[in-house]
C-alpha positions in Angstrom: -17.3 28.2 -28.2 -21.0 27.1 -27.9 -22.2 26.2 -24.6 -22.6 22.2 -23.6 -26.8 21.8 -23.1 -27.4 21.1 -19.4 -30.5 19.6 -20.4 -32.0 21.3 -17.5 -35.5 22.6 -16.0 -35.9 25.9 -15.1 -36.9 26.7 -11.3 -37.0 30.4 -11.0 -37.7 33.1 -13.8 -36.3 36.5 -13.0 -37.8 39.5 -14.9 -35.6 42.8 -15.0 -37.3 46.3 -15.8 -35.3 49.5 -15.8 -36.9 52.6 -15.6 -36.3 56.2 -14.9 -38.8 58.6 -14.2 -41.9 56.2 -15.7 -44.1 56.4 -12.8 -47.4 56.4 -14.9 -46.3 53.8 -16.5 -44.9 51.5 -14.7 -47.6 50.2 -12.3 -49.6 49.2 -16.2 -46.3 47.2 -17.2 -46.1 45.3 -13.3 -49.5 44.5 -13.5 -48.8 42.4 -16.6 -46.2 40.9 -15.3 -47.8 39.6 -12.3 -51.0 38.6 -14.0 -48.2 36.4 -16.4 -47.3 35.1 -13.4 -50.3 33.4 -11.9 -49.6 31.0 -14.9 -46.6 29.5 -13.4 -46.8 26.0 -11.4 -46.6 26.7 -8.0 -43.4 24.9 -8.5 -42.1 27.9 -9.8 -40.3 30.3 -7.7 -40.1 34.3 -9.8 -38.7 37.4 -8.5 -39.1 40.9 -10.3 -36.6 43.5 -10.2 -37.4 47.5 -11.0 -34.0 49.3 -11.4 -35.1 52.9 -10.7 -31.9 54.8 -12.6 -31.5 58.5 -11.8 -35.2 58.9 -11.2 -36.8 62.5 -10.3 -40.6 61.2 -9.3 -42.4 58.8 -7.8 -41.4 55.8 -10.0 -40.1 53.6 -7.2 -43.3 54.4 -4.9 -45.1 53.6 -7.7 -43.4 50.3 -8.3 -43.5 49.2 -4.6 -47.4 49.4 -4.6 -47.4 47.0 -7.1 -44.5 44.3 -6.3 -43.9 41.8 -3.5 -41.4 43.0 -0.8 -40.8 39.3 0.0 -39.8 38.4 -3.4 -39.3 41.3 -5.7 -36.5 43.9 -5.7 -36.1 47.9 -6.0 -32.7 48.7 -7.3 -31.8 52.2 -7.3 -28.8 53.0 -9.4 -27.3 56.4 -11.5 -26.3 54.2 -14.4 -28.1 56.9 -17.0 -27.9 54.2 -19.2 -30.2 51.2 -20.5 -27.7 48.4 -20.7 -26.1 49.6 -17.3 -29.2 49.5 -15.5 -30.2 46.1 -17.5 -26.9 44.8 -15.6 -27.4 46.4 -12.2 -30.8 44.5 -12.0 -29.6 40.8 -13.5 -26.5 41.1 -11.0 -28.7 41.9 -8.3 -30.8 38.9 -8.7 -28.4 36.1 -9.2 -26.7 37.6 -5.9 -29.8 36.5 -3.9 -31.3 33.4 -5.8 -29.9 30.2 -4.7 -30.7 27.7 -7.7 -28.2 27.3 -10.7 -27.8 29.5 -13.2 -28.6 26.9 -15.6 -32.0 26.7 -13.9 -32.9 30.4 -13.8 -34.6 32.4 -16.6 -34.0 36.0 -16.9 -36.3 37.9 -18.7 -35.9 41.9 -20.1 -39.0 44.2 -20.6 -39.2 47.9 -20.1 -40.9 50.1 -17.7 -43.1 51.8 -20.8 -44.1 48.2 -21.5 -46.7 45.7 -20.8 -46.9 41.9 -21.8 -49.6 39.6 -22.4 -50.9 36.7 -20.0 -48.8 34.2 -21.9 -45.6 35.6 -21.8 -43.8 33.7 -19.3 -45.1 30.6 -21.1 -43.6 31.3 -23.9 -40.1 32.2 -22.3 -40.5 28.4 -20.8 -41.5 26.9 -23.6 -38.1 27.8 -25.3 -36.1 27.1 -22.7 -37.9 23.2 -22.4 -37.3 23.0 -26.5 -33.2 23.4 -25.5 -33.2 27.5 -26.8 -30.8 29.3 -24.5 -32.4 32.8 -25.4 -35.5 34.2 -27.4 -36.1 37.2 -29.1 -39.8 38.3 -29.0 -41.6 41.7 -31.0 -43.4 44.5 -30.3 -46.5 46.2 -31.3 -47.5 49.7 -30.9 -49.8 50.8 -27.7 -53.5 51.9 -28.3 -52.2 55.7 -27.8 -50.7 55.9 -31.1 -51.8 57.5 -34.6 -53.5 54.9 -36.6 -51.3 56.1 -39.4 -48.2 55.2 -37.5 -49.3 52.0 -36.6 -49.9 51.2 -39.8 -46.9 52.6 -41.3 -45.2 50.6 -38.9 -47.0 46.9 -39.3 -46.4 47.6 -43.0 -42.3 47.7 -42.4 -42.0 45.7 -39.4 -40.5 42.5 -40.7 -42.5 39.0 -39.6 -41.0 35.8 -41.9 -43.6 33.2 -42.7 -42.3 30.6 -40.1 -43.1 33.0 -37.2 -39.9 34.2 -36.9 -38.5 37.9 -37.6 -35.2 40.0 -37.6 -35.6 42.1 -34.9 -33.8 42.7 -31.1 -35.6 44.4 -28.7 -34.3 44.5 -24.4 -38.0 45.6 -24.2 -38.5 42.0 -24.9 -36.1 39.4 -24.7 -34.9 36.1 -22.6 -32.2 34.2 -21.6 -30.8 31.2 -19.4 -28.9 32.5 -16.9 -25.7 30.6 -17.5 -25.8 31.3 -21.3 -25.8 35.5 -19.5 -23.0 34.7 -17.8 -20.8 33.1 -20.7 -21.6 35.3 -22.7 -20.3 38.4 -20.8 -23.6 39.8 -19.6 -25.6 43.4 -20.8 -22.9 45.9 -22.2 -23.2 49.5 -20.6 -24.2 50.7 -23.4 -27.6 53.5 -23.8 -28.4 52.5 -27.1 -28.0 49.0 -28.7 -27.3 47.0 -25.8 -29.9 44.5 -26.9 -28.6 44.0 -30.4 -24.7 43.7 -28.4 -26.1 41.0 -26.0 -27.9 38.8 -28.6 -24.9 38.6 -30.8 -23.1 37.5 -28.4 -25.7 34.8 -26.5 -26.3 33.6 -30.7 -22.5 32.4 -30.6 -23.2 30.8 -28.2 -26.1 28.0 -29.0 -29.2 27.9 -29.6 -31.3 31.0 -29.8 -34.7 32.0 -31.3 -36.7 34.7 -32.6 -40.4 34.6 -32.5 -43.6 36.2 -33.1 -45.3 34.6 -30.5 -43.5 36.3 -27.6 -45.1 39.8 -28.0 -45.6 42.8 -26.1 -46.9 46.1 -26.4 -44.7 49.2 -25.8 -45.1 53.0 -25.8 -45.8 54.9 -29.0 -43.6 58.1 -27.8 -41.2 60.0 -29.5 -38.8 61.1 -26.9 -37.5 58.2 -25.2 -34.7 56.9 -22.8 -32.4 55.9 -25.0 -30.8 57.7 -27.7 -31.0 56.5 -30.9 -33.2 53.7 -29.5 -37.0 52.8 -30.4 -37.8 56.4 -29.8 -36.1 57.3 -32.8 -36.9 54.7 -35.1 -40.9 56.1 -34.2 -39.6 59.5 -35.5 -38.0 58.3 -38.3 -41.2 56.4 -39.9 -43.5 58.7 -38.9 -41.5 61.3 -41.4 -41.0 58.7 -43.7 -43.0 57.9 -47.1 -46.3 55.5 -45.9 -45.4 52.0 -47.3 -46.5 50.9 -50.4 
């Protein structure tokens, strides 16, 4: 059933990272955040949360030098898994903000990620235009093989109207009611992003635009199996597009 439109402001944006065993990475991808934060009103309450799953290094120190202990969350968990660690952090934060959900904004990124100084306006943006989630893309990092970037710009699908096909928990937003309804991040390691969205388009109102990018890690071993890691692998073996 699709959700009734609270017709409501947001007040706090919560942004969820999981990451195991990033710790040169991480402090890149919380320094984008924050700088996308000075952007808020000072109305605007936000609250970061780094779910450190089954990490062997310094990834949590790492985070801590970079976050606000008065606002901003370390969660350690042994999930092993992407959409169990997504769910750790989002429960964790509801549990210790007081406004609404209908007035909260959660938003997903990765540890291996960072975004641009825009990114929370966009998030807001779709919320004020009555969207109850958006789905934003990614670009390649400056690390990788000119070749693969271009092999992948060539395939990576972008309509005319700015809006595309693609899910991606490395960058993705949602009311925090509509998270609720909808039954929250599966515990799943790969495709949890793809299983959420489904689930939050049933739902109401969604989008999927260009303008919310970020840029993520050009590896080819990642986290997740099956995940981005593997679709890298795949194109870089591939025929070059046409």
């Amino acid at each position: 059933m699709p959700m009734t439109d609270h017709n409501s402001s947001i007040e706090h944006i919560v942004t969820v990272i999981p990451a195991r065993n990033e710790a040169r990475r991480i402090g890149a991808c919380l320094r984008s955040v924050a700088e996308s934060a000075e952007a808020l009103p000072p109305s605007m309450s936000s609250t970061v949360v780094v779910v450190a799953d089954s990490c062997h290094d310094d990834t949590a120190d790492v985070a801590a030098m970079c976050l606000d202990p008065a606002r901003d969350l370390i969660v350690h968990t042994t999930q092993r898994c992407a959409g169990g660690s997504r769910r750790v952090g989002v429960a964790e934060a509801l549990r210790r903000i007081a406004a609404d959900p209908s007035r909260v904004w959660v938003c997903s990124t990765d540890a291996d990620t960072t975004v641009p100084s825009d990114w929370f306006d966009v998030h807001l943006e779709a919320a004020r235009e009555g969207h109850i989630a958006i789905a934003g893309v990614v670009r390649l990092d400056d690390a990788a093989d000119p070749l693969l970037v271009a092999q992948f710009e060539a395939t990576y699908q972008r309509h005319p109207d700015g809006s595309h096909p693609h899910v991606h928990g490395a960058n993705l937003g949602f009311r925090a009611d509509a998270y609720l309804s909808a039954g929250g991040w599966p515990t799943l390691a790969t495709g949890e992003d793809h299983d959420l969205w489904r689930r939050l388009v049933s739902l109401g109102a969604t989008i999927a635009s260009v303008r919310l990018s970020v840029t993520t890690a050009s590896r080819f071993i990642g986290r997740a199996p099956a995940g981005f890691a593997a679709d890298l692998n795949a194109l870089a073996l591939a025929e070059p597009a046409a």
